[in-house]
N, C-alpha and C positions, 0 to 999 in steps of 0.2 A: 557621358558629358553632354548638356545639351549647347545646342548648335544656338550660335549669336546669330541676332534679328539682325536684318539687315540697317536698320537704323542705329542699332549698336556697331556695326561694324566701320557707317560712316561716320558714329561719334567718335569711334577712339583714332580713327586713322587722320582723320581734319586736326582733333586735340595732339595727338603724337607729331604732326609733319609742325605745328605752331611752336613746338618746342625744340623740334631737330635744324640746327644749323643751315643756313643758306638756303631754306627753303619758304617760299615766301610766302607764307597760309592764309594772308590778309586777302589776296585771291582768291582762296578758297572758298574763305570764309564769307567774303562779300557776293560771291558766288548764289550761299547758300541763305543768306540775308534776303536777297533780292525780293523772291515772292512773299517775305513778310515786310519788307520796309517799309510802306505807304503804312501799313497798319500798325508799324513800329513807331513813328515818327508822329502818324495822327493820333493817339491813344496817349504820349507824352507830349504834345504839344499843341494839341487842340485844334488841329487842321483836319481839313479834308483832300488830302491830297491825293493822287492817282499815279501809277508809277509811268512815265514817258518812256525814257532811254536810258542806256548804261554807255559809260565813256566815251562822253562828248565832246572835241577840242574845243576852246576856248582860246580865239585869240588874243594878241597882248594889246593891252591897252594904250599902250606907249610905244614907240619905234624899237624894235632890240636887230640883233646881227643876224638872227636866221631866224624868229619870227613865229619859233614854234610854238611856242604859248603852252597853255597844259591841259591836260586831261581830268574834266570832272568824273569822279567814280558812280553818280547817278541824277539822274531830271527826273524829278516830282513835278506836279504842277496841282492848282487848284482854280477856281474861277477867276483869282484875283491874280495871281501872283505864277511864277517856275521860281520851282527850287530849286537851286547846286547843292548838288547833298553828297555830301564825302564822307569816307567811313575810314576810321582811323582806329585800331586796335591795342594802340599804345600811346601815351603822350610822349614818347621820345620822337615819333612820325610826323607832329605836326610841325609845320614849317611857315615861319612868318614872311617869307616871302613869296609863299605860294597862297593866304592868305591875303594880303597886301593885294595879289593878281586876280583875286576874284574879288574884293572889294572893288578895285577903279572897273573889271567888267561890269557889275551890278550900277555903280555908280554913274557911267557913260552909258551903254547899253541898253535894249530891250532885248528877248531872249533872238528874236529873227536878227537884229543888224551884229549879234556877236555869234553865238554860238548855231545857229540857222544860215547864214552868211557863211561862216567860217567848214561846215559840212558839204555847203554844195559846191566851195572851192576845193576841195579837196576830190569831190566827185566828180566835178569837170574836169583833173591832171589824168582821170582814167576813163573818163567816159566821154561819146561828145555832145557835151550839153549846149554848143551854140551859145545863143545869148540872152540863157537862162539864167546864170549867174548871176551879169549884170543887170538885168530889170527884177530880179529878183525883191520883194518889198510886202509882201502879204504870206499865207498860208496856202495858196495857189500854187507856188514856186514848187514845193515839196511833191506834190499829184504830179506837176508838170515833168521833172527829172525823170521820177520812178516811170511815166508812158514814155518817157524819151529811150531810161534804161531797157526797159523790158519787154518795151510794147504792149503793157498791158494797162489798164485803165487801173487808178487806185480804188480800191473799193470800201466799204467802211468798217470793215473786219478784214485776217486774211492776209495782210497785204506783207508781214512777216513770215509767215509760210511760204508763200511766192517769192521774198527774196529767199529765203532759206535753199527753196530748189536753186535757184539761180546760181548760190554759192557753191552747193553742190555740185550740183551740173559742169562747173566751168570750171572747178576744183580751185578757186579762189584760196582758199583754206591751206592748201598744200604747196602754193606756190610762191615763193617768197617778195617777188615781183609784182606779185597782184594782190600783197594785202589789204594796203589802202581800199580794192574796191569791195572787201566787208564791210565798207560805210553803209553800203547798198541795203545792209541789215536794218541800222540804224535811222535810214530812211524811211525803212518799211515801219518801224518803232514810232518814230514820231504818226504818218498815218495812220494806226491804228489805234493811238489816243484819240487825233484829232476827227475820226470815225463819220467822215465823209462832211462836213463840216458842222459838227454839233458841237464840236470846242474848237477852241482856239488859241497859238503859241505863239506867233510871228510876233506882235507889237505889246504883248506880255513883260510888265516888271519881272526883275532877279532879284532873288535874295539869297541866301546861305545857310546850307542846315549843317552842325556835323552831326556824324553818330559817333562817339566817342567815350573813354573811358571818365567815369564821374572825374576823375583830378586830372583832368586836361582840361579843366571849365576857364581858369583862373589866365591859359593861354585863349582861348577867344572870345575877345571883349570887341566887339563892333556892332556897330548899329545897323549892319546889312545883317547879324545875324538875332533869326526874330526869335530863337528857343535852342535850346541846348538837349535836345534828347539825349539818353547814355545806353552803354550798354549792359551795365548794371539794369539800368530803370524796364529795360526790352524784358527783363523776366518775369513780371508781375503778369502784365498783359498775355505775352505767350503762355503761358501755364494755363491764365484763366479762357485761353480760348481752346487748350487741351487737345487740341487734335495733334495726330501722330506726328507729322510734322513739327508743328510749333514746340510741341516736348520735346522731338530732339534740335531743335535747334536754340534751346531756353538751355536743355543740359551741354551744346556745346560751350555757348556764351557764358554759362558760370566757369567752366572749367579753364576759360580763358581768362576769366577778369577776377578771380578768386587769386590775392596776393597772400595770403595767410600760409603762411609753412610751419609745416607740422614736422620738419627734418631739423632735430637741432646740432649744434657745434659743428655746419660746416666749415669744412676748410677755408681760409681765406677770408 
């Protein structure tokens, strides 16, 4: 019998755990998204975007009772614009009032005074950043923390791998007290877009991407959102770019969004 490729063996186990019970595959799945989404997202919607960060908090835009706001599932950006780009597997998942929460951010907002603000508060409750936070107002801020955290100069590559050790090192990962300071990743993420200053995110418009299944279109109707990529539409592109990757990740995405059942009279 011959032995399954390795990319067989991550197709059927990502497609098996999306179907088994209580198990949450949209992490998985947006897991293995990641390294094509810029290319998913520019190819159906005409941009050039670049991938930033993954799960970004975003504060609330209105006063609430603990203030925790939510987590975008990914930051694109282009010259003009950052993206909130959320990835949603099913139209039962999307949510009008989590919606609703990135419209007034998009709408108040530049990506620094909401989601740039909102990071290095959360890295100041574990690190001491002094009174970085509060004069915080440019793309400076970000280089400034990361020599605070690590002592090390931001550089224009790299600077993800350096937090990586750091998380390592100090076993961040394993400690449940010190998760918050994996932000320290996500810092390293935005530097390494912003690539010693050849780009730039601080005073940057928001808008709103989903990646969603084609009949979830009819749930987001807003003028923050400038295209509807699907993940239907993600197989065209991945195929015709053919490399081993993008094949298996074109046959996990059908095997997800393929509603067609060939099982007939069941129960119920």
């Amino acid at each position: 019998m011959e032995e399954a490729s390795i990319s067989e063996i991550v197709r059927d186990c990502v497609i098996r755990d999306y179907f088994t019970p209580n198990v949450t595959a949209e992490t998985t799945i947006g897991c293995l998204i990641r390294p094509r989404l810029a290319y998913i997202v520019n190819r159906q919607c005409g941009l050039k975007t670049i991938y930033v960060a993954k799960e970004m908090s975003i504060p609330l835009a209105a006063q609430h009772r603990d203030n925790r706001g939510f987590k975008i599932d990914y930051v694109l950006a282009d010259d003009a614009c950052v993206y909130l780009t959320e990835l949603k597997t099913t139209p039962a998942s999307i949510s009008a009032t989590q919606l609703a929460h990135y419209e007034a951010a998009c709408g108040q907002w530049t990506f620094g005074e909401s989601l740039g603000k909102q990071l290095l508060k959360i890295l100041a409750k574990e690190y001491p950043l002094g009174r970085i936070k509060e004069s915080a107002g440019d793309d400076g801020a970000f280089a400034r923390c990361f020599k605070r955290i690590t002592n090390c100069d931001a550089g224009e590559t790299g600077n993800v791998e350096r937090a990586l050790e750091c998380v390592r090192t100090l076993e961040y990962a394993w400690r449940p007290s010190n998760r918050s300071k994996k932000y320290l990743l996500t810092l390293a993420e935005l530097l390494d877009y912003l690539g010693g200053g050849k780009k730039s995110l601080w005073h940057k418009p928001m808008k709103i991407i989903y990646l969603a299944p084609g009949s979830a279109a009819a749930e987001l109707d807003s003028p923050h959102i400038p295209c509807l990529p699907t993940l239907e539409g993600a197989l065209p592109p991945l195929l015709e770019r053919g490399d081993a990757y993008s094949l298996m990740l074109a046959d996990i995405l059908k095997h997800v969004t393929d509603r067609k059942n060939s099982v007939r009279d069941l129960a119920g």
